[in-house]
C-alpha positions in Angstrom: 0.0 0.0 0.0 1.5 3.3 -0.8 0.5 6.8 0.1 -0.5 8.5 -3.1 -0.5 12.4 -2.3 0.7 14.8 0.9 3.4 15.3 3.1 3.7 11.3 3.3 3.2 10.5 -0.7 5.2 8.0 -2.0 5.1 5.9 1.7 4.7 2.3 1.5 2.8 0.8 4.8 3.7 -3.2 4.4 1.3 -5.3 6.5 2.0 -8.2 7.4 0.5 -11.3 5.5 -1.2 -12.8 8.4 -3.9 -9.8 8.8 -7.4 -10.0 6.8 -7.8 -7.4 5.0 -8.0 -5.8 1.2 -6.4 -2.6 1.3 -8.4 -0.3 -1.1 -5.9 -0.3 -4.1 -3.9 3.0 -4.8 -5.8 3.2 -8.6 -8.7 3.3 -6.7 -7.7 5.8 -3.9 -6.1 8.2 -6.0 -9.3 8.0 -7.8 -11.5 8.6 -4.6 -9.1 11.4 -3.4 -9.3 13.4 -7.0 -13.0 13.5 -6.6 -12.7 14.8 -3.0 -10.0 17.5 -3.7 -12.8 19.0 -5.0 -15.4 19.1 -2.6 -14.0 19.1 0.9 -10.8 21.0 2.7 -8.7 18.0 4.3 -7.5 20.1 6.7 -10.9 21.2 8.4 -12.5 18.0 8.5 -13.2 14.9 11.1 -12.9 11.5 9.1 -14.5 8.4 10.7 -12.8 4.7 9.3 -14.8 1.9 9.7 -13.4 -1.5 8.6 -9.7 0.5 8.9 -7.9 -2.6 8.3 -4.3 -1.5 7.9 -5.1 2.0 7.4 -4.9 2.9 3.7 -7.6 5.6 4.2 -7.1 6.6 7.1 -3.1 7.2 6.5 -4.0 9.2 3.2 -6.4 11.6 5.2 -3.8 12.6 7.6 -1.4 13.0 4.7 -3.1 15.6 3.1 -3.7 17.7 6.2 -6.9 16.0 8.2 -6.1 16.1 12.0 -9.1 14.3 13.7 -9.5 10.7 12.2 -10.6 8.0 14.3 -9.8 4.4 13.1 -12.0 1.7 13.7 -11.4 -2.3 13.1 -12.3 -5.1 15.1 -9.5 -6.8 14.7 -6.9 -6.9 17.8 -3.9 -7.1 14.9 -4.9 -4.7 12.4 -5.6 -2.4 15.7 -2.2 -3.0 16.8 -0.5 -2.4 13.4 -2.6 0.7 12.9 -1.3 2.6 16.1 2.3 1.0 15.5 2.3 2.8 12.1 0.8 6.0 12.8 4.0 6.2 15.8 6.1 5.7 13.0 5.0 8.0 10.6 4.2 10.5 13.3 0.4 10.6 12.9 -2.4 11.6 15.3 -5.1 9.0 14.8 -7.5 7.6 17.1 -7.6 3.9 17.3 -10.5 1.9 18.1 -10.7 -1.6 19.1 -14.6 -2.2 18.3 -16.9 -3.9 15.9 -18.4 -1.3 13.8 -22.1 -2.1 13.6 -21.9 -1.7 17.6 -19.9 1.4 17.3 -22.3 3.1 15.2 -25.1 2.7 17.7 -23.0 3.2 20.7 -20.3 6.7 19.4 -21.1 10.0 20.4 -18.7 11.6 17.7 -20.0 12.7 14.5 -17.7 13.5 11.3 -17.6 15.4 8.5 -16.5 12.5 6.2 -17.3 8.6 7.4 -15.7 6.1 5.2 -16.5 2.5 5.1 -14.8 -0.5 3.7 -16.2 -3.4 4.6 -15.5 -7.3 2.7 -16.7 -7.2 0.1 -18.8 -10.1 0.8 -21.2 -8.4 3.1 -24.4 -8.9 3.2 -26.9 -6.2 1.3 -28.7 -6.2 4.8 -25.7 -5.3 6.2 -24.3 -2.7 4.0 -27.7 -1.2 4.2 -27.7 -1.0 7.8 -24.4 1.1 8.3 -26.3 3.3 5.8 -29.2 3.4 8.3 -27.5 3.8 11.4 -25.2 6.7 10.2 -28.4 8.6 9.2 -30.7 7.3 11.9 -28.4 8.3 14.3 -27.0 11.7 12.9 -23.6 10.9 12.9 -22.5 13.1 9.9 -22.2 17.2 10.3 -24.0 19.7 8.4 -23.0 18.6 4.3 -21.4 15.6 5.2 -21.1 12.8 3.2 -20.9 9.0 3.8 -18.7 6.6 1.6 -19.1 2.9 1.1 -16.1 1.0 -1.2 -18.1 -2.7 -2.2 -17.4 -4.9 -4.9 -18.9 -4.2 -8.5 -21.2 -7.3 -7.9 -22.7 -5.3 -4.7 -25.5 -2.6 -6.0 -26.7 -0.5 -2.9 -27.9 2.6 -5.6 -31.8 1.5 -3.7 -30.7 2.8 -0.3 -32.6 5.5 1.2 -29.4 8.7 0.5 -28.2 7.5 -2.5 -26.3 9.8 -4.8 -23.5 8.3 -6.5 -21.1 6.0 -7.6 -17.9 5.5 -9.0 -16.1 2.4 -10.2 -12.2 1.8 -10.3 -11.2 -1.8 -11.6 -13.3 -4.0 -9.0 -13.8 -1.5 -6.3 -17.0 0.9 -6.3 -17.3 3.8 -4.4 -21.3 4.8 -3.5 -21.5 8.4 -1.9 -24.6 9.2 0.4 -25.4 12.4 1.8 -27.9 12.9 4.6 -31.2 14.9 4.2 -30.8 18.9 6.5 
């Protein structure tokens, strides 16, 4: 995984081979990152990262300026390796041990920006429902804007705040943006 843009571009973060994750690829990132150059200022937002894995997202945020990004992954290794890399590149994230669906109905924090990359093989019902808690529970700011990455095969255009998507190789990006 490299870091595609920022004061860290050109980084590579190496996980090791035992942790499950996909890392969102850097096509597809770069991608994802050209379309929010020109919408959002990195530097005055609050990122949420659910399913953060090894960090890909969350790592390109702060290199482009974000300062509040909480991290959130179940997993006790990808939680470790997370904190252990943002020491070493000298990064301020928050790192949360937690499953997200029970994050989502338990956090206080909302964001400007919540990103979510779950495996790809999760259920419709499920995608649906991080979809549903985010906007049941008000957990974006004024204008803010939830991302989902799923697979090509997944279609989630039906849910309730719907308004895009973008496709890069395998890797779809759907953006939904709560009603004011």
């Amino acid at each position: 995984m490299r870091i595609v843009s920022g004061h860290l571009k050109g980084r590579r973060i190496i996980a090791p081979k035992k942790l499950p994750v996909r890392p969102t690829t850097d096509m597809a990132k770069e991608g994802l990152f050209n379309i929010l150059n020109n919408r959002i200022h990195f530097q005055d937002i609050e990122v949420i990262d659910l399913f953060a894995g090894i960090g890909s997202i969350s790592f390109e945020f702060a290199s482009r300026g974000t300062q509040r990004i909480t991290a959130i992954d179940k997993n006790y290794d990808c939680i470790k390796f997370l904190s252990k890399t943002a020491d070493e590149l000298e990064v301020a994230l928050d790192v949360i041990k937690s499953d997200v669906f029970d994050y989502l109905q338990k956090t206080p924090l909302k964001a400007d920006l919540i990103f979510a990359d779950p495996p790809y093989d999760l259920s419709l019902e499920n995608f649906e429902a991080i979809e549903t808690a985010v906007r049941e529970r008000k957990l974006l700011n004024e204008d803010g804007i939830l991302i989902i990455e799923h697979s090509k095969h997944s279609k989630l255009d039906h849910i309730k705040s719907f308004q895009e998507h973008r496709r890069y190789g395998n890797s779809v990006f759907s953006f939904f943006e709560m009603e004011k």
